[in-house]
Each structure stands twice: as C-alpha cells, then as structure tokens.
C-alpha positions as CSV (number, residue, x, y, z in Angstrom):
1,X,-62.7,58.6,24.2
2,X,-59.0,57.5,25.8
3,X,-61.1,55.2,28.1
4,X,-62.2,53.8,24.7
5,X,-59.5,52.7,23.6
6,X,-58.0,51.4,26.9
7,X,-61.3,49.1,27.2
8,X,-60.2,48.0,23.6
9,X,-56.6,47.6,24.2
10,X,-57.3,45.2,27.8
11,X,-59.8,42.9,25.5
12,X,-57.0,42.5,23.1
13,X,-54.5,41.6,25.1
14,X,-57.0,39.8,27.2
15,X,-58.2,37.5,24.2
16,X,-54.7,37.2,23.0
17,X,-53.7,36.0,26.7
18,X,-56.7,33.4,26.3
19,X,-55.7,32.2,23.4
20,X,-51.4,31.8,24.5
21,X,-52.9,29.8,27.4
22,X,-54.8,27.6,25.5
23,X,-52.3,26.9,22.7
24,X,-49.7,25.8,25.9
25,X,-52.2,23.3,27.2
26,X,-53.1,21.8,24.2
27,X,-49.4,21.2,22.8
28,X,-48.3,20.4,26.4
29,X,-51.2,18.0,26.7
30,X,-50.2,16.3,23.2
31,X,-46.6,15.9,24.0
32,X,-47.7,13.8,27.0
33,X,-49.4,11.9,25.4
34,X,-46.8,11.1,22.5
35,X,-45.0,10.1,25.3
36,X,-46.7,6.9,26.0
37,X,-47.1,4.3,23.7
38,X,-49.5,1.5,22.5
39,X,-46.9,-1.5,22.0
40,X,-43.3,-2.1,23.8
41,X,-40.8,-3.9,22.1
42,X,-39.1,-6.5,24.1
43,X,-36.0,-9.1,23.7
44,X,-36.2,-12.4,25.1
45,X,-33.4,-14.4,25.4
46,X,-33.4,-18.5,25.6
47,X,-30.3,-19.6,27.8
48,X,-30.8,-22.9,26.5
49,X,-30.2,-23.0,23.1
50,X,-28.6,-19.0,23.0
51,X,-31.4,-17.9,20.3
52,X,-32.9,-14.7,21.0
53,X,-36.2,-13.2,19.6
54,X,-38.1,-9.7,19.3
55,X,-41.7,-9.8,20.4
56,X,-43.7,-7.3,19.8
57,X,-46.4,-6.7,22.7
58,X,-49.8,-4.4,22.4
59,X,-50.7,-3.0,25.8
60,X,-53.3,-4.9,27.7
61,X,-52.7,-8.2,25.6
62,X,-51.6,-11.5,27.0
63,X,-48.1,-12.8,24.3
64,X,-47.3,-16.4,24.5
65,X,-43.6,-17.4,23.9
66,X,-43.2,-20.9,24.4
67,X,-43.5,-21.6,28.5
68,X,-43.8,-18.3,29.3
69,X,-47.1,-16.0,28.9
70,X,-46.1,-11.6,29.0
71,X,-48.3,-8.7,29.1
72,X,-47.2,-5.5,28.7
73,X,-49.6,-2.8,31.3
74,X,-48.1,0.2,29.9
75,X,-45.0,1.6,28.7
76,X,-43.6,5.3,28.6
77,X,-40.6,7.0,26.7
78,X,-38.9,10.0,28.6
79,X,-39.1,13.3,27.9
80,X,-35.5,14.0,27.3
81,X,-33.7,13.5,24.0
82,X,-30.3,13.6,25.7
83,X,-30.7,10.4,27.9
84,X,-33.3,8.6,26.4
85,X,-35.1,6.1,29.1
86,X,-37.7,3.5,28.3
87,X,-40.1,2.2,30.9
88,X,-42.5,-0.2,30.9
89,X,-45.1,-2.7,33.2
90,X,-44.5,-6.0,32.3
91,X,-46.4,-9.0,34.1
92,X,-44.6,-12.4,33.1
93,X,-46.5,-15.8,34.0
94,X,-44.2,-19.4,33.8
95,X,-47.0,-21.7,32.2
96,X,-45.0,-24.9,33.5
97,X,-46.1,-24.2,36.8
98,X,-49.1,-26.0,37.3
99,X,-49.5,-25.4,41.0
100,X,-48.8,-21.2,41.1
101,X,-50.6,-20.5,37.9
102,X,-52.4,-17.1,39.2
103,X,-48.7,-16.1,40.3
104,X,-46.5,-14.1,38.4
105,X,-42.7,-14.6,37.9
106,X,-42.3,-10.9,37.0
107,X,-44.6,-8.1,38.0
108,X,-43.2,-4.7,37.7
109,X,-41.1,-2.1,35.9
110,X,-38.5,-3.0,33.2
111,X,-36.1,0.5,32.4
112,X,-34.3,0.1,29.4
113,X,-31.2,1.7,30.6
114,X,-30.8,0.2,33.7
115,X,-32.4,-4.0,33.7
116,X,-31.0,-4.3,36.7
117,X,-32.7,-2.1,39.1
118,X,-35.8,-5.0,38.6
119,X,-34.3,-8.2,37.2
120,X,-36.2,-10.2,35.6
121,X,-34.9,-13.5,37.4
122,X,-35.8,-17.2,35.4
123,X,-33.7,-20.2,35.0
124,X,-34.6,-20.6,31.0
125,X,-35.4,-16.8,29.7
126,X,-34.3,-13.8,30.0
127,X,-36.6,-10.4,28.8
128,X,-34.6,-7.1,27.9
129,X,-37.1,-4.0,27.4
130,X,-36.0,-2.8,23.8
131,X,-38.8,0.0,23.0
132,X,-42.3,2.0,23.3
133,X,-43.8,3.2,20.4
C-alpha cells in the first residue's frame, strides 16, 4: 500500500515537472520572437536641402526615396529594458548609378545606439535606424 502511494506521488510530480518545462519553452520561445519585428523605422536625412523624413520599411520590401532604393532584411530589439539596442539589415542601392546598379552602397547592420560602428557613408543622404516593431 506505501509503494502505492509513492508510485502516485513520482507521477504527480512527474506530470507537474512536464508541464513547468513546457510552460518555460513556450513563454521563452514567444519572448523571442516578440523580439523581432516585421517593419523598422528609419530616419533619412537630405544634406542638401536639411529636410529629414521617417520611412517606414516592411521586412523583405524594396522603399524608394528619391535616388536611393532601401530594404530592410531583418531587424531585432534587445532583450534588455535597461539599455535598449535596436538592430537591423539594411541593403541601400544609389539608383543614379547606372553602371554599379547590382551593387549596393550599404549592406549590413545599422545599431541604433551606436551608427557609427557601420556608417552609412553617401554624399547626399544620410539613414539613422529609429525602430523595430
């Protein structure tokens, strides 16, 4: 009869280990994911005439703005609320350039808190990554 109730006992705690293991991996699995996002947010500035503009890019879509053409890859927020970082693949073409037109002026990662780790280097524009959301 004691055995009984230690067989029990070890499928309760057993089931109820399952079930704490599961709950972790699906919360853990959902917070990565709220971690990437399907548009970035970006700021591009025309030296020319000093205006600036927010575009709003959806992953995986080519944005035209005036000579230049941007697609954002991908973009990710961090997972830490007390130094919030924003990164994101951005692939910038210069349409004026007739004879490189399968090259890319920028091809890389933007980080919001630090632009210049991968500068973003034109003679008209200049592209600040804003957001991810």
């Amino acid at each position: 009869m004691l055995f009984k109730k230690n067989i029990k006992l070890g499928k309760i705690k057993l089931n109820l280990f399952i079930l704490i293991s599961f709950l972790i991996i699906v919360f853990d699995l959902n917070s990565s994911e709220n971690l990437d996002g399907s548009f970035t947010d970006i700021k591009v500035l025309d030296k020319i005439s000093s205006k600036n503009i927010l575009l709003k890019l959806k992953n995986g879509e080519d944005t035209k703005y005036k000579d230049l053409l941007i697609k954002s890859m991908k973009c990710r927020n961090s997972e830490f609320d007390d130094n919030p970082e924003i990164t994101a693949y951005i692939q910038v073409r210069d349409l004026t350039n007739k004879n490189k037109n399968d090259v890319f002026v920028f091809n890389g990662w933007m980080f919001s808190s630090s632009p210049s780790i991968a500068p973003f280097d034109h003679p008209v524009y200049d592209i600040w990554l804003v957001s991810c959301y």
